[in-house]
N, C-alpha and C positions, 0 to 999 in steps of 0.2 A: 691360312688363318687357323685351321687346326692342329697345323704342325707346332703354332705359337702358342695356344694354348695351350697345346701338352708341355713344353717345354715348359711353360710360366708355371704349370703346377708341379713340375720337378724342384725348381728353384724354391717357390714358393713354402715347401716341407723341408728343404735341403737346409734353406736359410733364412727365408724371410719370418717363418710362423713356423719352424722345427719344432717338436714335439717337445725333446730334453729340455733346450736351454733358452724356450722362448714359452712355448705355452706351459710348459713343467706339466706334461701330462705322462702316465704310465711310472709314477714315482714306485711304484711296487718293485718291480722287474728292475728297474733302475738300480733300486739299493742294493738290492736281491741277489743277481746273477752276477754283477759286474767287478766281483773277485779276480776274472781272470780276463785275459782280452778273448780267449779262444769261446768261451762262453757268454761274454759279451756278443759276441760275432753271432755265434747260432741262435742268441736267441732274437737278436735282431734281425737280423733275415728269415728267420721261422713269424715273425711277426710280420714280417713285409707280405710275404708270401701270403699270409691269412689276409692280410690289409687289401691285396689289390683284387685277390680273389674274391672277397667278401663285396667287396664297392662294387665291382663292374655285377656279382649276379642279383647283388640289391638295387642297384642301378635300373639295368636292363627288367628285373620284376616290379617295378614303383610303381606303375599303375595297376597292376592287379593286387597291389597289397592293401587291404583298408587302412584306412587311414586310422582307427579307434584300437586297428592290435599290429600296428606298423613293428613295434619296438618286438614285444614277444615273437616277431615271425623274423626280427633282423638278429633275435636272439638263436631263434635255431638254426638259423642260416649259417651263423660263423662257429655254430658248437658242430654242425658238421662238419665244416672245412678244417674245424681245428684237431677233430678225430680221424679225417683222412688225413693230414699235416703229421701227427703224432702215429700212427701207422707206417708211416711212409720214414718217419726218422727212426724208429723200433728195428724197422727192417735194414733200412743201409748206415744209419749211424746212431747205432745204440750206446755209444761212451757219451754223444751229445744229452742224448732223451735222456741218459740216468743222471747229467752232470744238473739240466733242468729241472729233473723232475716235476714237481707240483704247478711251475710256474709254465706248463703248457700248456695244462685245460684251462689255468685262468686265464690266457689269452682272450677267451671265450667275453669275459665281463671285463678285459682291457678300455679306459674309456677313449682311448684314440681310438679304435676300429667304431664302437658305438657311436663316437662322435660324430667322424666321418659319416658313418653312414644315414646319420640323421641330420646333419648339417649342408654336406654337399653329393654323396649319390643319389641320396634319393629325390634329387633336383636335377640333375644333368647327368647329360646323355651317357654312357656304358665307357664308350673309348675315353674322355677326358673323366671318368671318374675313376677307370685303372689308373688311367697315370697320377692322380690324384694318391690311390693308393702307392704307387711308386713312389713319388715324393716323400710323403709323411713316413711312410715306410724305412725307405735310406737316410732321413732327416734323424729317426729314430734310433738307425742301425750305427748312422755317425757317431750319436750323442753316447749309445753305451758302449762302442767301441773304444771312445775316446777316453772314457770311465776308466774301463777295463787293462787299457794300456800303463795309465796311471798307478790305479791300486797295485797291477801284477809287480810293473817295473818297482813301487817302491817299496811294496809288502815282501816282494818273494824276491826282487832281482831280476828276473826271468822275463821274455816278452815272447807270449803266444804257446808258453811252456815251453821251449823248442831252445834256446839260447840266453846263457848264462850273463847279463849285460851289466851287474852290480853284483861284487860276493857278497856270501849270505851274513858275512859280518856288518855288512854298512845296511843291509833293511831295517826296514819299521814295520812290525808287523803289525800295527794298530791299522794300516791303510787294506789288510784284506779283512779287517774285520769290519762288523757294522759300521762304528764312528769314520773310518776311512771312505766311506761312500759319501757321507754328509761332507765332509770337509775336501774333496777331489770334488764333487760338484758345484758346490760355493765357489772354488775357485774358479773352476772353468767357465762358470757363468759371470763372476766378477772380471775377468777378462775379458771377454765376449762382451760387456756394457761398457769397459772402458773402449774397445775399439770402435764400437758403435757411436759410443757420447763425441767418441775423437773426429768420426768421418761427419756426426751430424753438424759437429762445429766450426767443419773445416767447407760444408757445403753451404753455410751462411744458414743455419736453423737456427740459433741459438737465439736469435730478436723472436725468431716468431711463437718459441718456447716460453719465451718471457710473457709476448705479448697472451698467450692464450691462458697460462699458468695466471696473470693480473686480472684477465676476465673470467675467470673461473673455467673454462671451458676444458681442463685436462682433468681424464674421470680420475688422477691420484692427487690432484688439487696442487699437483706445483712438487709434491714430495717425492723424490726421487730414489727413499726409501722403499716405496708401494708400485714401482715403478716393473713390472714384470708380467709375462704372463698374457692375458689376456686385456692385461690396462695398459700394458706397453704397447701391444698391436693397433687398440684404441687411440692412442693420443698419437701416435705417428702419424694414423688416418686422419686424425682433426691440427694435424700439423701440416700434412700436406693440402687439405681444403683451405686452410689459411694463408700459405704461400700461393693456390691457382687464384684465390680470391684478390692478395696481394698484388699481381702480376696483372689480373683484369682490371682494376681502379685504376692505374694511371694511363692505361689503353683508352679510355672512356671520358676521362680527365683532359688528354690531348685536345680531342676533337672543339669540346668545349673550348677552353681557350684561344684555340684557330679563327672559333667561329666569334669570340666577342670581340676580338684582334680584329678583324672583318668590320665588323659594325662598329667599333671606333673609326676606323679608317675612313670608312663610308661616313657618318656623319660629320665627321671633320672636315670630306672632301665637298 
């Protein structure tokens, strides 16, 4: 049972609630870093790293933390990890730590570790709140890898610095500047909702999208515009209580007509 639950929270950050391209949390670092994939990479595993350490020691301290300065003591809890993290890349990979710069102490006010750690460590137990940090960590590491591949390959040619894969005559160099982060993540998220809209339509949701969107029941009212984020995890949830609810009405409906089938028979007989 606990091997399934860790697993469920790997997936669970990897894909179902991923930071990047679902809940669009840590947009900072996102815009920021993801010039190149190589810097993509470190700073999303320098984020993992803070993420699973930080959960399991807030985790494992939640009852002795008051509850009235929970946040200020989960605040100095990740600015130490993040200054032994930042220590520890000075020392064995200092072209990483200068490539980051600034955006390693702000790990510290990241709100995915803050979130985590006030949403789900400091509720459950140490081991499934590491892997908790695991999940959302590489769900993170994905999403600005996947940035990064993008901007380097179209901006520079180049993928990971290392190999020449487009010459320097065919780049667009608007994709390693700022506006190139905005438009590489739009897409990769309009992507991502089409394959999504495709499997939801292909698993028979689409009645019961309709039916909750006509009872008002989806928090973006049916608009598929507003449709992300934290409204998106929302309405899937109340998509899916819809369909268990679907499934038990005509389970409940049988028995009924069994039994007035019965009682016409009987009176007849």
């Amino acid at each position: 049972m606990k091997m399934k639950g860790c697993t469920e929270r790997i997936y669970n950050g990897l894909i179902k609630e991923n930071p990047t391209f679902v809940l669009m949390l840590g947009m900072c670092p996102t815009m920021a870093v993801t010039s190149s994939a190589f810097n993509a990479l470190g700073m999303g595993l320098t984020t993992t790293a803070v993420l699973v350490m930080s959960n399991f020691v807030i985790s494992a301290m939640r009852k002795m933390i008051p509850d009235k300065v929970r946040i200020p003591a989960y605040i100095v809890i990740v600015a130490t990890l993040v200054t032994i993290v930042q220590l520890l890349l000075k020392a064995y990979i200092p072209s990483l730590d200068s490539a980051l710069g600034i955006y390693i102490p702000l790990i510290v006010v990241n709100c995915i570790i803050l979130g985590r750690a006030e949403s789900y460590a400091s509720k459950n137990p140490p081991l499934l709140s590491a892997f908790d940090g695991v999940g959302m960590g590489l769900g993170f590491t994905l999403g600005l890898t996947c940035i990064g591949i993008f901007r380097e390959l179209l901006g520079s040619g180049t993928l990971f610095g290392a190999v020449q894969v487009i010459p320097e005559d065919f780049t667009i160099s608007l994709f390693v500047m700022a506006p190139g982060a905005f438009f590489v993540l739009a897409f990769l998220i309009a992507a991502q909702n089409a394959y999504r809209n495709h499997k939801a339509a292909a698993a028979g949701e689409e009645g019961d999208f309709s039916a909750a969107a006509n009872n008002g029941e989806l928090a973006c009212g049916g608009n598929c515009a507003s449709c992300f984020g934290g409204v998106c995890v929302e309405n899937r949830g109340k998509l899916a209580a819809n369909s268990a609810k679907s499934a038990v009405q005509p389970a409940k409906q049988a028995p009924a007509s069994e039994n007035s089938a019965e009682t016409k028979g009987g009176t007849k007989a």
